[in-house]
PQR file of N, CA, C, O and H, with PARSE charges and radii, in Angstrom:
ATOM      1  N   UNK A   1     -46.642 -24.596   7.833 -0.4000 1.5000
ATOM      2  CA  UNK A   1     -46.873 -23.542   6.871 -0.0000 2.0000
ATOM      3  C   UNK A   1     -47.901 -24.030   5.847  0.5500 1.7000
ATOM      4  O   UNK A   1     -47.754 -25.124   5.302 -0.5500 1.4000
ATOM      5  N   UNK A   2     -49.098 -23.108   5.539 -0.4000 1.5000
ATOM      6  CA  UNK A   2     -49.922 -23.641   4.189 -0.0000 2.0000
ATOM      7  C   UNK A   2     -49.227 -23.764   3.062  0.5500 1.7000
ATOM      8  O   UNK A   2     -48.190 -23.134   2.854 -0.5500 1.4000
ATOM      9  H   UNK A   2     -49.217 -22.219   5.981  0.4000 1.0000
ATOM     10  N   UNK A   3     -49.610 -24.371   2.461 -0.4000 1.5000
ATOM     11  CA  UNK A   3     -49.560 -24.561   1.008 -0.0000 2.0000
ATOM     12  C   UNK A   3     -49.751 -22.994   0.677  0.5500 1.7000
ATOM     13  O   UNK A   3     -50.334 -22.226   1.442 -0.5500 1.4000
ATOM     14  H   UNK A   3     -50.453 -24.882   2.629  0.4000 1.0000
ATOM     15  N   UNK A   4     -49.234 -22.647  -0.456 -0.4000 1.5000
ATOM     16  CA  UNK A   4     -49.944 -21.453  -0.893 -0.0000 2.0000
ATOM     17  C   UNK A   4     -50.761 -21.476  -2.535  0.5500 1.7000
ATOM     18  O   UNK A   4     -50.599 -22.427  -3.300 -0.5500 1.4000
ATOM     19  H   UNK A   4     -48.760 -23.271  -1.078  0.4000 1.0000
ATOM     20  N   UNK A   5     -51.380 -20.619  -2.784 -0.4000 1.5000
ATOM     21  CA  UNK A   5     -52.771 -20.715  -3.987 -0.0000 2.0000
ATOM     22  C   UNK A   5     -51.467 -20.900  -5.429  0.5500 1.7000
ATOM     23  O   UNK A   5     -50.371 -20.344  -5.365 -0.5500 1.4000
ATOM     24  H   UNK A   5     -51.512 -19.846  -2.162  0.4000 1.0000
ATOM     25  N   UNK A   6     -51.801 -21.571  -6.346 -0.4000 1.5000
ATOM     26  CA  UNK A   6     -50.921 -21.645  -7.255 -0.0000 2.0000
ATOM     27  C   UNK A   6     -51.520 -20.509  -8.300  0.5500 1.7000
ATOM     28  O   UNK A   6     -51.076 -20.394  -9.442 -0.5500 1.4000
ATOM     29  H   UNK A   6     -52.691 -22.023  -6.398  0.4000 1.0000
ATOM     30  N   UNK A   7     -52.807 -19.513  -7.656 -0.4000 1.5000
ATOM     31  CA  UNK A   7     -53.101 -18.332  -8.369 -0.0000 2.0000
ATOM     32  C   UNK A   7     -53.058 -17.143  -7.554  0.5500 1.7000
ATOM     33  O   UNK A   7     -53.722 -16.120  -7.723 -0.5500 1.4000
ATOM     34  H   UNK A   7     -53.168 -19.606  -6.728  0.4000 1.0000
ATOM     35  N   UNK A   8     -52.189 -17.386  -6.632 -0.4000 1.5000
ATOM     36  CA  UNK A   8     -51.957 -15.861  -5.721 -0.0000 2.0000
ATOM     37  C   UNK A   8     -50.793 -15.115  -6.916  0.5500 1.7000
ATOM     38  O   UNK A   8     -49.858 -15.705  -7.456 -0.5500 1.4000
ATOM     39  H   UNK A   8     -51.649 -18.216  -6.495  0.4000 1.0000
ATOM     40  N   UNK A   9     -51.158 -13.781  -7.091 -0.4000 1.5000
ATOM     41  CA  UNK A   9     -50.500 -13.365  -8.002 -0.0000 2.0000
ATOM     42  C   UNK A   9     -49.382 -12.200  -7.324  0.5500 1.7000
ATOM     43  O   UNK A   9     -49.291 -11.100  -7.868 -0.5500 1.4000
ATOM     44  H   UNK A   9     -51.917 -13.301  -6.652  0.4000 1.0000
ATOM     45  N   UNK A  10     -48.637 -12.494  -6.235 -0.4000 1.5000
ATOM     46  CA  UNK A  10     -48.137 -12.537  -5.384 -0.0000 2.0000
ATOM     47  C   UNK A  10     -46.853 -13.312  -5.135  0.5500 1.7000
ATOM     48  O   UNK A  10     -45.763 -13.034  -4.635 -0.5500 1.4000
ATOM     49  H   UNK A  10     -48.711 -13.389  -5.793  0.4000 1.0000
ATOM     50  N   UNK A  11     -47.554 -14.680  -5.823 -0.4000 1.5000
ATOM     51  CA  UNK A  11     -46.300 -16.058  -5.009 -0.0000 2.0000
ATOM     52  C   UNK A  11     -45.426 -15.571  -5.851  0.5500 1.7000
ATOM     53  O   UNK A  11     -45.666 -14.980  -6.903 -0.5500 1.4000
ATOM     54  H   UNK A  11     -48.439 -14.906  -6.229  0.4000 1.0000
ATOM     55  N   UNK A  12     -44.098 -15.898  -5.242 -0.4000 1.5000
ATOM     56  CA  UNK A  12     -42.854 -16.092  -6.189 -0.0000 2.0000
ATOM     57  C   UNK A  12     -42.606 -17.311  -7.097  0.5500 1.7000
ATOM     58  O   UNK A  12     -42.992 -18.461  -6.891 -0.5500 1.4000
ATOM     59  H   UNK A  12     -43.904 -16.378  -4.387  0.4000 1.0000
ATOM     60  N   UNK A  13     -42.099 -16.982  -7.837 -0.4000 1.5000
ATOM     61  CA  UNK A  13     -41.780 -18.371  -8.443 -0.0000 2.0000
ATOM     62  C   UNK A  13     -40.813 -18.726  -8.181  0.5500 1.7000
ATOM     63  O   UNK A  13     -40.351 -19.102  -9.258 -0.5500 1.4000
ATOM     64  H   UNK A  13     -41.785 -16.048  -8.005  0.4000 1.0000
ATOM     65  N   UNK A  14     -40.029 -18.913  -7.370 -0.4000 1.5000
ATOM     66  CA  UNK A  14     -38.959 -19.411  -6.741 -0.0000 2.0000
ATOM     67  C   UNK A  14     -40.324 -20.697  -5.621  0.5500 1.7000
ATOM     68  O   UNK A  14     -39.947 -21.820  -5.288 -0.5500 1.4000
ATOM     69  H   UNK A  14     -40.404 -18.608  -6.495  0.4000 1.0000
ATOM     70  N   UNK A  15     -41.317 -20.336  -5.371 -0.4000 1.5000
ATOM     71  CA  UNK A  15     -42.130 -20.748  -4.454 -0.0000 2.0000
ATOM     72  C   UNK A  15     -43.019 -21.797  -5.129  0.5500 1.7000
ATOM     73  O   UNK A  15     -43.181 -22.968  -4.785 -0.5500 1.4000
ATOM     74  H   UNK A  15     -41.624 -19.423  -5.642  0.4000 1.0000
ATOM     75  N   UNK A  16     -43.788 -20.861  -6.591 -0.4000 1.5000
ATOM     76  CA  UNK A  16     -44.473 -21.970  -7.478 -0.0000 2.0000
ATOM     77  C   UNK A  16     -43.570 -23.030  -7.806  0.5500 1.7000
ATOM     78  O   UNK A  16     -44.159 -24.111  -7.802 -0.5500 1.4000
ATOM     79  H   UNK A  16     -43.657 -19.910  -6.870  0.4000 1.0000
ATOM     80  N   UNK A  17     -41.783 -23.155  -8.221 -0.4000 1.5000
ATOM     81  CA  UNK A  17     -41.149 -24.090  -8.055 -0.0000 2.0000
ATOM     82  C   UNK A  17     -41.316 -25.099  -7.171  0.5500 1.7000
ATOM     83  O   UNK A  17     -41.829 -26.199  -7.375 -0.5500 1.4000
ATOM     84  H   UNK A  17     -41.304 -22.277  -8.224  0.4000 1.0000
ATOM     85  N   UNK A  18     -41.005 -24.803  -6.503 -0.4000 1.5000
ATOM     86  CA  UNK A  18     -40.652 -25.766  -4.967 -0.0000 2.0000
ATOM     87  C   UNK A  18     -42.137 -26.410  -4.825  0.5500 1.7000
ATOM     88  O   UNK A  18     -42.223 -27.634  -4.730 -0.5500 1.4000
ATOM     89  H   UNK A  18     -40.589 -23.909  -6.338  0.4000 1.0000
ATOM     90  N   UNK A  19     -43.119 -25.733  -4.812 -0.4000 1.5000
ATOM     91  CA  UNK A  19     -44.499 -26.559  -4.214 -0.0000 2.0000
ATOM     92  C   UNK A  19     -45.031 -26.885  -5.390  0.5500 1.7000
ATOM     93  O   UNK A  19     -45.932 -27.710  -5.241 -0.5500 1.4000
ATOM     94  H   UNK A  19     -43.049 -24.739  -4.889  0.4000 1.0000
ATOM     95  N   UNK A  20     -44.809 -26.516  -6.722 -0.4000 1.5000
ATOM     96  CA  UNK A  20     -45.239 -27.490  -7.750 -0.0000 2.0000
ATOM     97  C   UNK A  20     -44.025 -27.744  -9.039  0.5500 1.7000
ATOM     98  O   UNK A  20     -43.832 -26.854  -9.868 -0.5500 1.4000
ATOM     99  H   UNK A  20     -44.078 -25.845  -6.843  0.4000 1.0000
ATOM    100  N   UNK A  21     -43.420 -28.775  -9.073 -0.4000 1.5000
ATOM    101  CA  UNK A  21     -42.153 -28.508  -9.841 -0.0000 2.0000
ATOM    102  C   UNK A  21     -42.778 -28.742 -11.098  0.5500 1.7000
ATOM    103  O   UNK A  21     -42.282 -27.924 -11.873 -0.5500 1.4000
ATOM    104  H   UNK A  21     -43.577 -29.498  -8.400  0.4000 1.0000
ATOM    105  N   UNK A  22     -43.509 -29.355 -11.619 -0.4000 1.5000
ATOM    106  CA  UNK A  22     -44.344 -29.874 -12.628 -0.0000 2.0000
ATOM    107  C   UNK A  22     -44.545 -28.764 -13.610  0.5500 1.7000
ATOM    108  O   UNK A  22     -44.556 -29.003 -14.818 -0.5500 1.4000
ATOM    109  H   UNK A  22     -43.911 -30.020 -10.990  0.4000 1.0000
ATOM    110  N   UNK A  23     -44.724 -27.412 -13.071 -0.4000 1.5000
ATOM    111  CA  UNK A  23     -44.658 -26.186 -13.409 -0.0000 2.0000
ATOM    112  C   UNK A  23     -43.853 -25.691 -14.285  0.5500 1.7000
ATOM    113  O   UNK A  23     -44.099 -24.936 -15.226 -0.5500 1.4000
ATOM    114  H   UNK A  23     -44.715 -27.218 -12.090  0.4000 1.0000
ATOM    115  N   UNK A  24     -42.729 -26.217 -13.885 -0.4000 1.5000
ATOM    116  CA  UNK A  24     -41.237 -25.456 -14.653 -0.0000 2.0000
ATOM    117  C   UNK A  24     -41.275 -26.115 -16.326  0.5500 1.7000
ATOM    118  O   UNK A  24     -40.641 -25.566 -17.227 -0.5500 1.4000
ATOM    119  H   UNK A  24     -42.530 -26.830 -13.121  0.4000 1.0000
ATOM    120  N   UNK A  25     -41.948 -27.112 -16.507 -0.4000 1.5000
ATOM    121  CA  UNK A  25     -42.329 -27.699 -18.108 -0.0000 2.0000
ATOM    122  C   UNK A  25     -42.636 -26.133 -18.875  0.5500 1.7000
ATOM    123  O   UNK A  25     -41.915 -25.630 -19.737 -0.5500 1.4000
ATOM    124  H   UNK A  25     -42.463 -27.558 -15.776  0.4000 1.0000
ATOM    125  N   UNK A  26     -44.172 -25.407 -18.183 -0.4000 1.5000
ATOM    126  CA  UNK A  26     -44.326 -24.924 -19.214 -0.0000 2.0000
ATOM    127  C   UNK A  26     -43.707 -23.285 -19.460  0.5500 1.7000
ATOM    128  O   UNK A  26     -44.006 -22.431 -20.294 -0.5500 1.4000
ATOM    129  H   UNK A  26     -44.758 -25.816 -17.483  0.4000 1.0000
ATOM    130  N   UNK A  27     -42.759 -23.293 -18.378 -0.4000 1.5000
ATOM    131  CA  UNK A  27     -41.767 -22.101 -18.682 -0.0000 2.0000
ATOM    132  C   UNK A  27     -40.747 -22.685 -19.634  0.5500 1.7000
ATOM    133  O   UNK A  27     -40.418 -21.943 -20.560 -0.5500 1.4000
ATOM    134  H   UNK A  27     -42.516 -23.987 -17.700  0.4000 1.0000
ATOM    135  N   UNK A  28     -40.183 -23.892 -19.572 -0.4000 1.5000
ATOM    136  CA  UNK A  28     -38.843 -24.669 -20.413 -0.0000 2.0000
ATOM    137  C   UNK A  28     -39.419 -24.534 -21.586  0.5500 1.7000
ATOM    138  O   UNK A  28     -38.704 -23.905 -22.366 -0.5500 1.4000
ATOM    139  H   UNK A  28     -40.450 -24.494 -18.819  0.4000 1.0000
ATOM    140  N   UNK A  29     -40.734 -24.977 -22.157 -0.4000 1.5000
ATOM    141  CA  UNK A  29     -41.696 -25.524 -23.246 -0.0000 2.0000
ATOM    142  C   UNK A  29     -41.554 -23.642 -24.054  0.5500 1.7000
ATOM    143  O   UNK A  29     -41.182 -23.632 -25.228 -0.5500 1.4000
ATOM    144  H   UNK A  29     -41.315 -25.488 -21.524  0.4000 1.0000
ATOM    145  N   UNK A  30     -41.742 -22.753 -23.632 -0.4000 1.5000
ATOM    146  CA  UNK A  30     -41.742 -21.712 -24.543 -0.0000 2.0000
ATOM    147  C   UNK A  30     -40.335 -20.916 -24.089  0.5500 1.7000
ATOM    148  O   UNK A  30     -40.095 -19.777 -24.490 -0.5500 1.4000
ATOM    149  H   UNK A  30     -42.045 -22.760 -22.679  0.4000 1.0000
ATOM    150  N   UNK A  31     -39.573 -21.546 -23.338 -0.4000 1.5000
ATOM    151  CA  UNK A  31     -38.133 -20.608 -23.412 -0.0000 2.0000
ATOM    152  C   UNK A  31     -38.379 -19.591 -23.019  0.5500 1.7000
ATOM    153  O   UNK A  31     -38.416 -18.520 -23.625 -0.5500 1.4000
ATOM    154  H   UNK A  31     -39.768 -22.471 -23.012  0.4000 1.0000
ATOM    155  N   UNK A  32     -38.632 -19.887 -21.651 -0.4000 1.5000
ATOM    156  CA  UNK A  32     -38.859 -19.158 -20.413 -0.0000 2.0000
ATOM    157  C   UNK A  32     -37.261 -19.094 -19.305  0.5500 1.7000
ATOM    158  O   UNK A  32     -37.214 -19.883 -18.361 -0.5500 1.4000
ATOM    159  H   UNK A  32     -38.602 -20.757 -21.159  0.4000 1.0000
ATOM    160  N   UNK A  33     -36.536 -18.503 -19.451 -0.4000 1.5000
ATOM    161  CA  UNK A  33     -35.431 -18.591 -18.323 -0.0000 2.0000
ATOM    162  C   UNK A  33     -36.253 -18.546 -16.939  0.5500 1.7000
ATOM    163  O   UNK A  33     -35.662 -19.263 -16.132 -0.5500 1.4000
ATOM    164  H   UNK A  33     -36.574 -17.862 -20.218  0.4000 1.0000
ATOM    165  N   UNK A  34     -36.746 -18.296 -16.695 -0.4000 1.5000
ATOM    166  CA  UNK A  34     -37.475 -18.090 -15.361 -0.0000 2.0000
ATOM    167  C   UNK A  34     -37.183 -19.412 -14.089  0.5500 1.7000
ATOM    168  O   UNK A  34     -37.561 -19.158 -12.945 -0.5500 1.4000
ATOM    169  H   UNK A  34     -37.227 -17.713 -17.350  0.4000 1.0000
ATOM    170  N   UNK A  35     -36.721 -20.352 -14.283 -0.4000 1.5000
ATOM    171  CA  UNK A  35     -36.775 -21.787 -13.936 -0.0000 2.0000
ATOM    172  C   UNK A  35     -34.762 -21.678 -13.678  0.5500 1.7000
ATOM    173  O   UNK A  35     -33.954 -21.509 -14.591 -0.5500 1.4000
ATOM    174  H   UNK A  35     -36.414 -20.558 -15.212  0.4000 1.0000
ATOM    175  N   UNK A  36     -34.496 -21.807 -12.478 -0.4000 1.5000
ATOM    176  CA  UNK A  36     -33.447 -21.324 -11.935 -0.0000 2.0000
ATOM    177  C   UNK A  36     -32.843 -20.159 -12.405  0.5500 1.7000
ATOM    178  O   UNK A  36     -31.658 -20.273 -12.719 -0.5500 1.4000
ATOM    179  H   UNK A  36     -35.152 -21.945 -11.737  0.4000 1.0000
ATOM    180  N   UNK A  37     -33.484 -18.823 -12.558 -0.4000 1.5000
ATOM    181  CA  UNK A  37     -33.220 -17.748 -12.281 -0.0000 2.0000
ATOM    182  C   UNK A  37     -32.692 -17.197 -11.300  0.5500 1.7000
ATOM    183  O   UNK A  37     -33.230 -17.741 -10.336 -0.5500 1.4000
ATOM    184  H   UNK A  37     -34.446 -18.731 -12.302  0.4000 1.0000
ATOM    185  N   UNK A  38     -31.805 -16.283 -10.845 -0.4000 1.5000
ATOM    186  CA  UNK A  38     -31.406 -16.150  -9.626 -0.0000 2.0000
ATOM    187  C   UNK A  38     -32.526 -14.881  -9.208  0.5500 1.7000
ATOM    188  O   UNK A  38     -32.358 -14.488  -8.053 -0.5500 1.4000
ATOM    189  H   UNK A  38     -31.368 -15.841 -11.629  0.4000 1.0000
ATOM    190  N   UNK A  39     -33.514 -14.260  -9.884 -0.4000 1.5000
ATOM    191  CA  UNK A  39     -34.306 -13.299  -9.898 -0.0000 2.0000
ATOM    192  C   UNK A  39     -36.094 -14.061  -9.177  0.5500 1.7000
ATOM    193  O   UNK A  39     -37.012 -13.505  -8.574 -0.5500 1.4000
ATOM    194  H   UNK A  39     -33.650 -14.579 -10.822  0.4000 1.0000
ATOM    195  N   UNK A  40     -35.956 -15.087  -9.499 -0.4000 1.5000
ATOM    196  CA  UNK A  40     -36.757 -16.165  -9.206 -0.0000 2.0000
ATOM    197  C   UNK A  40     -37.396 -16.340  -7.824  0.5500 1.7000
ATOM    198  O   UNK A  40     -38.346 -17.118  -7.739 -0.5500 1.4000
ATOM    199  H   UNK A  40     -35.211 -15.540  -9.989  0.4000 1.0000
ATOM    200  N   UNK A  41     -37.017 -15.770  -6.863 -0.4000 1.5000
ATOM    201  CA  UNK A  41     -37.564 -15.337  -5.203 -0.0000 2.0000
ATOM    202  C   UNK A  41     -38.331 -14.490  -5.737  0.5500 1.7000
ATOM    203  O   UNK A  41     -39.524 -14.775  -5.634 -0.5500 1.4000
ATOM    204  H   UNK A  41     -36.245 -15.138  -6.932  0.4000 1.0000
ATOM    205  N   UNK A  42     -37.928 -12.923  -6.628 -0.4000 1.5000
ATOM    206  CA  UNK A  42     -39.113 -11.795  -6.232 -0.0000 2.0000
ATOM    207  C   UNK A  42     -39.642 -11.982  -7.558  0.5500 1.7000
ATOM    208  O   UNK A  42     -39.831 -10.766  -7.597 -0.5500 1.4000
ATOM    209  H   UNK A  42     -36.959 -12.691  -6.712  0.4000 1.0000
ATOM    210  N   UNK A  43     -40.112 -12.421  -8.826 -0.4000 1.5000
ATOM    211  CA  UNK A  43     -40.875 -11.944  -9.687 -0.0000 2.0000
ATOM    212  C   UNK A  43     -41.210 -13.315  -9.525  0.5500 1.7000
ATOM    213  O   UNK A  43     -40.728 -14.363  -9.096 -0.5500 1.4000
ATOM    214  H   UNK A  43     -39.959 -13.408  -8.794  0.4000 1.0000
ATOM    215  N   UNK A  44     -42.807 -12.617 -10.342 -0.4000 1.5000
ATOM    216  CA  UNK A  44     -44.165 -13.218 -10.079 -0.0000 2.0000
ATOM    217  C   UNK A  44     -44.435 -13.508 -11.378  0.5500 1.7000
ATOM    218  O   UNK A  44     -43.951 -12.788 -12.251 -0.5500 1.4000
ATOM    219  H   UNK A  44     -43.198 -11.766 -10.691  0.4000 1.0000
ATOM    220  N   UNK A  45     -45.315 -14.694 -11.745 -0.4000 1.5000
ATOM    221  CA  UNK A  45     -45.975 -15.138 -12.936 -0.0000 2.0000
ATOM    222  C   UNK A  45     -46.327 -13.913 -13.652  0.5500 1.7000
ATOM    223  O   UNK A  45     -46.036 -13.858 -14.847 -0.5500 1.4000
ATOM    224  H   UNK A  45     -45.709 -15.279 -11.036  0.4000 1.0000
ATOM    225  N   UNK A  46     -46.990 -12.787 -13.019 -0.4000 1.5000
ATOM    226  CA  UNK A  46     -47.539 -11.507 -13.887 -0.0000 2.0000
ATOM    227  C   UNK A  46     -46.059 -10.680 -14.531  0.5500 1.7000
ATOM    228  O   UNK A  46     -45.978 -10.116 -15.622 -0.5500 1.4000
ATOM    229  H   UNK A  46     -47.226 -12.832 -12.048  0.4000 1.0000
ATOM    230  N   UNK A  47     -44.943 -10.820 -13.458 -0.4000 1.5000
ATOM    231  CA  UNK A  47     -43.609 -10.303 -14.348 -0.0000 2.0000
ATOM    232  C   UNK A  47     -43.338 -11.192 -15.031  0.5500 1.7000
ATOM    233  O   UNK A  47     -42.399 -10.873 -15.761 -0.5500 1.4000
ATOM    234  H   UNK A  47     -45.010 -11.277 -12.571  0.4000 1.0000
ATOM    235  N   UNK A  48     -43.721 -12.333 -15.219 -0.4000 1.5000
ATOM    236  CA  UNK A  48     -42.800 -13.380 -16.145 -0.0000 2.0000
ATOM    237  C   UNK A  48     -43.638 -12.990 -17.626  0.5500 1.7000
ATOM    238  O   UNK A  48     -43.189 -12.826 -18.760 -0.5500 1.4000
ATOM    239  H   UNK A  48     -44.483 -12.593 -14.626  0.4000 1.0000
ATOM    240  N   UNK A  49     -44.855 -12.929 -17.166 -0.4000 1.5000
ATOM    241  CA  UNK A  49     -45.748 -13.228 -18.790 -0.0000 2.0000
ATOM    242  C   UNK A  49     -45.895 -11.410 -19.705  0.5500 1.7000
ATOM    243  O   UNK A  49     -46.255 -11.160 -20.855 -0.5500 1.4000
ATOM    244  H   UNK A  49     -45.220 -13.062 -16.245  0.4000 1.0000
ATOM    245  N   UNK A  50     -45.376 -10.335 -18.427 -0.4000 1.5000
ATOM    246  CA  UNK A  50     -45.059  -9.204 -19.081 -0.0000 2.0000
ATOM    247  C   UNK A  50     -44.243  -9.388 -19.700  0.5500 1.7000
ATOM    248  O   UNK A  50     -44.439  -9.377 -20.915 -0.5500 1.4000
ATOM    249  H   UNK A  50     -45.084 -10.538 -17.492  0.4000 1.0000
ATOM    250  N   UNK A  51     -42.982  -9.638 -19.207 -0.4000 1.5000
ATOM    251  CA  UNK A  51     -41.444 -10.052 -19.638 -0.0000 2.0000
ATOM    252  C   UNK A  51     -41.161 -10.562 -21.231  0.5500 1.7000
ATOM    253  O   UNK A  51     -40.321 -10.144 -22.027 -0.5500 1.4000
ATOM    254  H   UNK A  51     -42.823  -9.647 -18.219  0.4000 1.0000
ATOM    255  N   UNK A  52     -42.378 -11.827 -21.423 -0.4000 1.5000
ATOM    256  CA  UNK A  52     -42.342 -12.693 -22.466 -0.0000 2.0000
ATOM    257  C   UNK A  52     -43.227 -12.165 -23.173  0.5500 1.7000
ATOM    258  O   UNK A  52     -43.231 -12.479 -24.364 -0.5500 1.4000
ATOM    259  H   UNK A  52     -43.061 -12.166 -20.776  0.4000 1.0000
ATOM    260  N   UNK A  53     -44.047 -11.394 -22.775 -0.4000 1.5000
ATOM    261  CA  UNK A  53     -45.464 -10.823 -23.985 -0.0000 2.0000
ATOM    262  C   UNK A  53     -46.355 -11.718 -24.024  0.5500 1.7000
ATOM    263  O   UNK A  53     -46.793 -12.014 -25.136 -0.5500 1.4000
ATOM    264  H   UNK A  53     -44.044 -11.139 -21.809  0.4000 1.0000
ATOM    265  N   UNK A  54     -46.833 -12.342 -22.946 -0.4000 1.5000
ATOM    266  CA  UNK A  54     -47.894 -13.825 -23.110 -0.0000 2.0000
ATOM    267  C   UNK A  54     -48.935 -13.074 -22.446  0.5500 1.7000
ATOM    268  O   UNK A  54     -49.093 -11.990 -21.885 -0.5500 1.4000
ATOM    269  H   UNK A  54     -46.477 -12.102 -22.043  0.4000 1.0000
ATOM    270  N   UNK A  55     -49.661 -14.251 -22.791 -0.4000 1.5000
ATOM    271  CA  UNK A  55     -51.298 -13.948 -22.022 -0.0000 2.0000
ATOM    272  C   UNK A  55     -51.330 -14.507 -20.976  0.5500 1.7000
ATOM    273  O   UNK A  55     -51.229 -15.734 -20.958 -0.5500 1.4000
ATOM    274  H   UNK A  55     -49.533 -15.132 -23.247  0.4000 1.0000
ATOM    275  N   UNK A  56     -51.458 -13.888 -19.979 -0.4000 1.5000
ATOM    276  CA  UNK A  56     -51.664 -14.246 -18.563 -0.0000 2.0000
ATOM    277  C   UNK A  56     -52.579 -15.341 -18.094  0.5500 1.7000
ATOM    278  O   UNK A  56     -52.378 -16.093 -17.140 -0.5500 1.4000
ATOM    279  H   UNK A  56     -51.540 -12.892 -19.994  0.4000 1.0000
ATOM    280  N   UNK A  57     -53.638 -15.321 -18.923 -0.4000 1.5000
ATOM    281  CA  UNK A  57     -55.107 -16.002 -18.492 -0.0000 2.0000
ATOM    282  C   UNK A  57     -54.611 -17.535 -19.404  0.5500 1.7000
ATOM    283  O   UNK A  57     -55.006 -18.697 -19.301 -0.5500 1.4000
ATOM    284  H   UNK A  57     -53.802 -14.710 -19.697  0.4000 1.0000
ATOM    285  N   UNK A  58     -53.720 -16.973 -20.173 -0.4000 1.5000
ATOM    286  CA  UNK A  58     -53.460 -18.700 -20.850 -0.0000 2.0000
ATOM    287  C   UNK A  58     -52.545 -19.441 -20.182  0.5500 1.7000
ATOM    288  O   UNK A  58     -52.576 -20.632 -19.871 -0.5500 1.4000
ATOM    289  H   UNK A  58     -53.400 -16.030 -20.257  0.4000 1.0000
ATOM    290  N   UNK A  59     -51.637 -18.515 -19.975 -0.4000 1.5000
ATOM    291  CA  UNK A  59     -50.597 -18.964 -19.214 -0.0000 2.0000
ATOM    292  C   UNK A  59     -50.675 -19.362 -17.938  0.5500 1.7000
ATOM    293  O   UNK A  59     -49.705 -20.044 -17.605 -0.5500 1.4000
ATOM    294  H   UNK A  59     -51.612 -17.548 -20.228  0.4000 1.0000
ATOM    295  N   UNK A  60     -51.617 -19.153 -16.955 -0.4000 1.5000
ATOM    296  CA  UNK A  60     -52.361 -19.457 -16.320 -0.0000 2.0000
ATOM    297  C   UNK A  60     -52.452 -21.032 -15.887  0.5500 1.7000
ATOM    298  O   UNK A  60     -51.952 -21.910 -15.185 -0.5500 1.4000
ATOM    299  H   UNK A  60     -52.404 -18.599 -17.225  0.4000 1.0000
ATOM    300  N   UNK A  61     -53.620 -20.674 -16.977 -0.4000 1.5000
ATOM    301  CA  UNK A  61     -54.142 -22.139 -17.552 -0.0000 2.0000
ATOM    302  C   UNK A  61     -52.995 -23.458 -17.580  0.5500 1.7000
ATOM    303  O   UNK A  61     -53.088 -24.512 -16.951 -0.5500 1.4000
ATOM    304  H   UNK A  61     -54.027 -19.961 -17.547  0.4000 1.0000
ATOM    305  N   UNK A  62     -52.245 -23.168 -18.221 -0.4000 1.5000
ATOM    306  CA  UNK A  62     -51.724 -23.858 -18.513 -0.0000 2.0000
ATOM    307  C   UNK A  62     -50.400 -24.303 -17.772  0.5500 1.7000
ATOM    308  O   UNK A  62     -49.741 -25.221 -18.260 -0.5500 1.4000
ATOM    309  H   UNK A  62     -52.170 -22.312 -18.733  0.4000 1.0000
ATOM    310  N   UNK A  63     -49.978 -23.660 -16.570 -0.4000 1.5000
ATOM    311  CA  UNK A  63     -50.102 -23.575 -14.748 -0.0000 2.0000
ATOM    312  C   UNK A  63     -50.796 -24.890 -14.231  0.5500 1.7000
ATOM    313  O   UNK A  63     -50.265 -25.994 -14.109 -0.5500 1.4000
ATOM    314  H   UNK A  63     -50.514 -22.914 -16.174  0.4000 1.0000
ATOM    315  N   UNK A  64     -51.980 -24.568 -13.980 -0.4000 1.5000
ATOM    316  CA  UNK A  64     -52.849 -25.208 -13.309 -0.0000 2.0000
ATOM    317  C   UNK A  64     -53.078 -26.776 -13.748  0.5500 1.7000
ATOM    318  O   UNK A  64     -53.272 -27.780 -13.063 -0.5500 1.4000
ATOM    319  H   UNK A  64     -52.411 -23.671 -14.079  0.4000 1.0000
ATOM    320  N   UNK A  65     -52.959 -26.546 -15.392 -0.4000 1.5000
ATOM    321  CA  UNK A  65     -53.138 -28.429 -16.213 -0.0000 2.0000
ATOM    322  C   UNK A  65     -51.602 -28.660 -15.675  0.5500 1.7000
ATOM    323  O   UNK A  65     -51.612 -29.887 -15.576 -0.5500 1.4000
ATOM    324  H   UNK A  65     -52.802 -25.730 -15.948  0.4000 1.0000
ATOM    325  N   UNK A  66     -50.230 -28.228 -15.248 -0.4000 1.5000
ATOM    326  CA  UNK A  66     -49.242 -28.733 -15.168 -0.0000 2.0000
ATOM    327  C   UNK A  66     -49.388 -29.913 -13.937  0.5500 1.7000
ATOM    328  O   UNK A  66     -48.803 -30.987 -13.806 -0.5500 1.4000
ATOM    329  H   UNK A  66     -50.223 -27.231 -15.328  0.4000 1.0000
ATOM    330  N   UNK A  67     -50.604 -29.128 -12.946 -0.4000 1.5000
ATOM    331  CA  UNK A  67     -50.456 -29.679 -11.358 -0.0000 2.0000
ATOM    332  C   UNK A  67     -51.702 -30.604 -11.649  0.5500 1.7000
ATOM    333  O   UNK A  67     -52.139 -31.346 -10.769 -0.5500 1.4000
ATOM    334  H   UNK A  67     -51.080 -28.255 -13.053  0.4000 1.0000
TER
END
C-alpha cells in the first residue's frame, strides 16, 4: 500500500496518525481532542480546523514541520 500525501484533504486522521504520529503534538499543543477520537477514521484535517476555528493553511504548516 502507498504511503498516502500528508496534504490529501481526504486522509483521515485516524490515517495521518498511524503514518505520521509526530502529528498528534500539534493537535495536543492547542487542545485538539482529535488524537484518539473514536470519530477519528472519517473526519479530515479540514473538519478538524472548522471544528476549532483555525486556519487551515497554518495548520497545515504546522503538519508538515511535525514530519
Amino acid at each position: 500500500m502507498r504511503r498516502p500525501s500528508i496534504d490529501d484533504p481526504d486522509l483521515p486522521l485516524a490515517r495521518l496518525f498511524e503514518h505520521w504520529p509526530a502529528t498528534a503534538e500539534a493537535f495536543l499543543e492547542r487542545r485538539m481532542l482529535c488524537f484518539g477520537c473514536p470519530i477519528a477514521p472519517f473526519h479530515t484535517v479540514i473538519d478538524a480546523v472548522q471544528e476549532y476555528r483555525l486556519d487551515e493553511d497554518e495548520f497545515r504548516a504546522r503538519l508538515r514541520a511535525a514530519v
